[in-house]
N, C-alpha and C positions, 0 to 999 in steps of 0.2 A: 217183234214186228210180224206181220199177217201176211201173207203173198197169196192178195185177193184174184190174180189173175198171172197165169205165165202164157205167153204170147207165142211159143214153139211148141207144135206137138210135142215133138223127140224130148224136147226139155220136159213138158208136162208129165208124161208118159215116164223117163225117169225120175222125174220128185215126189210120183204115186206109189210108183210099182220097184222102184231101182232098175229097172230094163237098161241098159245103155249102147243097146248095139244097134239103135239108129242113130247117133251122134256120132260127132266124127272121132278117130281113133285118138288118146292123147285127150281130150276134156272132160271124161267122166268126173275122175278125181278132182280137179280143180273145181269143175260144178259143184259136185258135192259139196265142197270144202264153204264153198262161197254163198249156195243156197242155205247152208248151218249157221254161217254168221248172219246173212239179214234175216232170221228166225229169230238170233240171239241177241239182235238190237233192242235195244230200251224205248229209246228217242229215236226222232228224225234227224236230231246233230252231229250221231252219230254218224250217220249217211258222209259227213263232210270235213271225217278228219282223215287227214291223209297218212299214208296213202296209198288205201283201199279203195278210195272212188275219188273219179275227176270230174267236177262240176262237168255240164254240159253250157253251150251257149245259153244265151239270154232267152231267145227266141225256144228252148226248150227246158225253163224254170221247174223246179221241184225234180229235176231228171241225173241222174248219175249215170256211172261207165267206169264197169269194171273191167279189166282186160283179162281175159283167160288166156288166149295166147297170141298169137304173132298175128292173125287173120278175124278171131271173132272177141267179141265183147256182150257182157251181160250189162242190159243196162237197167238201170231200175227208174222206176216216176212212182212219186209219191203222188198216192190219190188224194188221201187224209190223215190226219196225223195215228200214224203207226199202221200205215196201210199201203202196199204198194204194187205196182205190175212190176212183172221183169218178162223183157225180151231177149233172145238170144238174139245177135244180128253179124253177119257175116260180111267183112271187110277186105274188099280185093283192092 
């Protein structure tokens, strides 16, 4: 799969460069881990076995949410098939 767009510098900036000392301390490695598998997907069904990603509402179809840890989630939208954004988003 393609990761046409990532939606966080910090994120951006380590999936270019491996830099990770603007993210917060505790997610590099699980980043990493998580940015290698949506590389190593085939299809988009895989997006939707669990349980690596939890559908998102209706109101935001083609979208996944991965949990990296207690506070932030990576979530992915599928643009096209085998194409997608991922944003990093921080949950208080």
């Amino acid at each position: 799969m393609d990761i046409a767009t990532i939606r966080h510098d910090s994120l951006q900036k380590f999936a270019q460069t491996g830099q990770s000392n603007d993210l917060p301390a505790g997610l590099p490695d699980r980043l990493r881990n998580m940015l290698a598998y949506l590389v190593a997907i085939e299809v988009d069904g895989e997006l939707a076995i669990p349980p690596k990603f939890a559908a998102q509402p209706p109101s935001k179809r083609d979208a996944w949410s991965l949990v990296v840890s207690e506070n932030w989630r990576l979530t992915v939208h599928s643009i096209k098939a085998g194409v997608v954004e991922v944003e990093l988003q921080e949950f208080r």
